[in-house]
N, C-alpha and C positions, 0 to 999 in steps of 0.2 A: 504494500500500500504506500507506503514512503516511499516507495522509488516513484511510484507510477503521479504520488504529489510532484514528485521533484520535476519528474518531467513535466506537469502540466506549468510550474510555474516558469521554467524554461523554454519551452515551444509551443503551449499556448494559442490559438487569435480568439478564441472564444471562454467567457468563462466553464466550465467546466466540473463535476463534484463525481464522488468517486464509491461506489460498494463495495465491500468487503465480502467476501465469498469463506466457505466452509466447505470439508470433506469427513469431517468429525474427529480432526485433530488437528484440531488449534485452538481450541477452548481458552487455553491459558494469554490468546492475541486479545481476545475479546475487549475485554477493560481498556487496550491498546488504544484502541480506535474510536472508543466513544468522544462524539466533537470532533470525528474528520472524518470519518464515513455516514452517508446518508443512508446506509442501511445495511443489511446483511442479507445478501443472494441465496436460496438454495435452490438446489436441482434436482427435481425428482423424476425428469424423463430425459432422454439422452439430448443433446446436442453439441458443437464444439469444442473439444476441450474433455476434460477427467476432470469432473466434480457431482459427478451424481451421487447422491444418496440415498440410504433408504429410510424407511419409517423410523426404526431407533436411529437413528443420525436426526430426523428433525425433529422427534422429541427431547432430544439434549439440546439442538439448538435452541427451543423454545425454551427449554430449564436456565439454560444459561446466560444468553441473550439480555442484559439489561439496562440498553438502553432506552428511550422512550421514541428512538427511530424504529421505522416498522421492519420486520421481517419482508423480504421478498422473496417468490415461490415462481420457479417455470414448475407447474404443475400441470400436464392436461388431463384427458376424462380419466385415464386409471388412476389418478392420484390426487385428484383434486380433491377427491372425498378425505383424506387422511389430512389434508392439512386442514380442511374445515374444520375436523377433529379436535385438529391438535388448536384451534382457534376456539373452540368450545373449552376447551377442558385447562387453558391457561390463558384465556383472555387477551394475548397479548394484539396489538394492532398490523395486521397482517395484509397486502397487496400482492394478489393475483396476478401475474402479468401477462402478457399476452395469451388471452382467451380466444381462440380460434372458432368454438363450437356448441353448438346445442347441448351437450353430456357436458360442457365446462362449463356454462354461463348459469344454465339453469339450476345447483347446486346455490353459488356462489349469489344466487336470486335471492333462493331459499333462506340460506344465512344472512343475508341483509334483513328480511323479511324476520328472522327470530334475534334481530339486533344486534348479532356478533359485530365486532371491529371490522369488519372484511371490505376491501373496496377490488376494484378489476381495474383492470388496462386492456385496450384494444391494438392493434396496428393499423395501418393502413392497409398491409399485403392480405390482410384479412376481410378487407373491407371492401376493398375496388378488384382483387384476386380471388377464381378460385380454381381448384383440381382442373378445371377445361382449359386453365392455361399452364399446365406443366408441360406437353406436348411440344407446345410453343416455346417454352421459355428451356429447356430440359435441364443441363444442371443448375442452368441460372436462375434454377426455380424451386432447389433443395432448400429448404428451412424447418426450421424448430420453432413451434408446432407449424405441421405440414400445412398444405393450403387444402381447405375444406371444401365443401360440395355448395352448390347454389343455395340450400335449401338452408344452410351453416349460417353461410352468409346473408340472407335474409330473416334470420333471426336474430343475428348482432343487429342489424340496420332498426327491427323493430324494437330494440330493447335497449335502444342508443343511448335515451335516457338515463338508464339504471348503469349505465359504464363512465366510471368513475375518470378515466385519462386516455389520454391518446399517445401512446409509444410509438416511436419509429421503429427499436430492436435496430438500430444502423447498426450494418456488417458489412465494413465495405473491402471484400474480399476481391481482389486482381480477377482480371480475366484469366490468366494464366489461373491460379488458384481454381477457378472452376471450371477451368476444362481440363483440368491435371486428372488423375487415376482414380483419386482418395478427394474431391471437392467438398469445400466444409460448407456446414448450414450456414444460411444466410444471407439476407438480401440487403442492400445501399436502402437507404430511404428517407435520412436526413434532409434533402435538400427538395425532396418530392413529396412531404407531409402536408407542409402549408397546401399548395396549390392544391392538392386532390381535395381536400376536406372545404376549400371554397369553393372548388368547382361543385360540391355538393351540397353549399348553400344555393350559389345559382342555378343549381335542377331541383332544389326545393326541399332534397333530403336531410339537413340541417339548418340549425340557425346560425347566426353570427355569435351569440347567448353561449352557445353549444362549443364552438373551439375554446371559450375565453375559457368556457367550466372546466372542458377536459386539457386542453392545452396549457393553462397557467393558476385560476382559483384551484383547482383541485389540488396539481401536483404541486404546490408551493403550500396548501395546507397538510399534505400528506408527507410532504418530509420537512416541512420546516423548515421552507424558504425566507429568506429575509427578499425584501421586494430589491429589486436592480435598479440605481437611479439613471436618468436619461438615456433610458435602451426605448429604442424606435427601430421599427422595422415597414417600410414603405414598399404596397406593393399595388401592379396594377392589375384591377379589378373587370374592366372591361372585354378584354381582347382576348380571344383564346389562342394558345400558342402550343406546338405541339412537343414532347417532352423526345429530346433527342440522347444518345450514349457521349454524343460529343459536345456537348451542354452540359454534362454532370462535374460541377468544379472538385469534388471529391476522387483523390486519388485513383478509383476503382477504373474509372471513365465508360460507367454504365448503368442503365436501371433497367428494375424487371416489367417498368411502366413507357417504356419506349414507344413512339405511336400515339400513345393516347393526348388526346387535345382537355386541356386544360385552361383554367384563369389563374389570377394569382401569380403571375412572378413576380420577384422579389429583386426590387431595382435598386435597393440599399438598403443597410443595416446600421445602427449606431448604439453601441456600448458607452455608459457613461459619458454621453455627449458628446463620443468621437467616430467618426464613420468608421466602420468596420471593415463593412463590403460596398460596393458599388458598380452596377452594370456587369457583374460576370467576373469581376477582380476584387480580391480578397485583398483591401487594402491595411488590416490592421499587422501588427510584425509580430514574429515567436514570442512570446512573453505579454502581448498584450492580455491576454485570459487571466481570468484570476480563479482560486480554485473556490468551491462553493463548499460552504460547511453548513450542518442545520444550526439555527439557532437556540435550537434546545436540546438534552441528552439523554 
């Protein structure tokens, strides 16, 4: 975790905050991190990386865990049931994160509905993507959790309300990376959030209400964000523009959203009253970012 500070305060353009992950042996880091990590990760179904755990692994986390940052859970439908559990039976404040599906969301309804601390998160790849476009996309369309069926996908959309944030999950994996042997989960989608979710104000599927809730009220009360002063981000609203691989200013130089016409770009950025970005060029330098801590423990 200190290194991965070290770097943010080194190379930087964006602020930035950091989770703390477990495999059920490091218990004694715990106390470490309270007041620099916004939370603690766990994994209970496979994706990138060696951190999966099982049920006694996230009942010790939940024993141990104490700060007043929430737990975080990749759980979907085999396992979601066991963290709602573990959310019953030790109270602690707990966030779902990317829910894919009907067998994930509707659990974590349930629990809202019997008062538990429980909130969710969505993505976009789950939202504007489904299984009819792996064919198309093929490895560039591997992720954790997989992309689900129409039917998946039209019951996040009805139940948009009850979702608590809107996650990117940016993984912004090389092209080499996913056309290699072994391609890891994982789709880009930092820089294609905004625009999909307004293009889904102007076809009427959301409100303007709806990004501010899942986009910034929610997650800035769910890990206890302190507010950013003079961040402005200016974009244009009218004009649809189509989402290109050679448009995507992130490393990867691709999205699984290529083709689709959209509103919403975003023609400048500005961090404490300093332009960030501007037409396509990343104008802030390594170290402009600051790292983000919660304001409580």
């Amino acid at each position: 975790l200190d290194q991965k500070i070290a770097l943010i305060k080194e190379k930087a353009v964006c602020d930035a905050g950091l989770y703390f992950g477990t495999t059920g042996d490091n218990w004694s880091e715990f106390e470490k991190v309270y007041g620099k990590a916004m939370g603690i990760k766990v994994y209970l179904n496979q994706t990138t990386g060696n951190f999966l755990v099982n049920t006694d692994i996230l009942d010790m986390v939940y024993q141990n865990w104490k700060s007043t940052q929430p737990i975080l859970t990749h759980s979907e439908a085999d396992t979601v049931g066991e963290v709602i559990a573990a959310v019953r039976k030790y109270g602690k404040q707990t966030h779902v994160c990317h829910i894919s599906s009907i067998d994930e969301l509707e659990p974590i309804l349930k629990a809202k509905e019997e008062g538990l601390p429980v909130t969710c998160g969505v993505c976009p790849h789950h939202l504007f993507l489904t299984e009819d476009d792996v064919p198309r996309l093929g490895s560039y369309g591997l992720m954790k959790p997989s992309l689900k069926s129409k039917k998946d996908l039209e019951f996040l959309w009805k139940h948009i309300k009850d979702i608590d944030t809107v996650e990117s999950d940016h993984a912004p994996h090389t092209k080499e990376e996913k056309e290699s042997e072994k391609p890891p989960f994982g789709v880009p989608g930092l820089e294609t959030t905004l625009p999909l979710l307004l293009t889904a104000v102007k076809e009427g599927r959301l409100e303007m209400d709806d990004i501010t809730r899942m986009c910034y009220t929610n997650p800035k009360k769910i890990l206890h964000l302190s507010s950013t002063q003079n961040a402005e981000i200016t974009v244009e609203l009218d004009n649809y523009y189509e989402l290109k691989d050679e448009d995507i200013v992130s490393r990867c130089g691709w999205t699984p959203y290529r083709g689709m016409k959209v509103v919403g770009k975003v023609t400048s950025a500005s961090i404490r009253g300093t332009k960030a970005y501007e037409n396509g060029t990343v104008l802030a330098k390594p170290g402009d970012g600051k790292l983000i801590i919660p304001v409580t423990i």
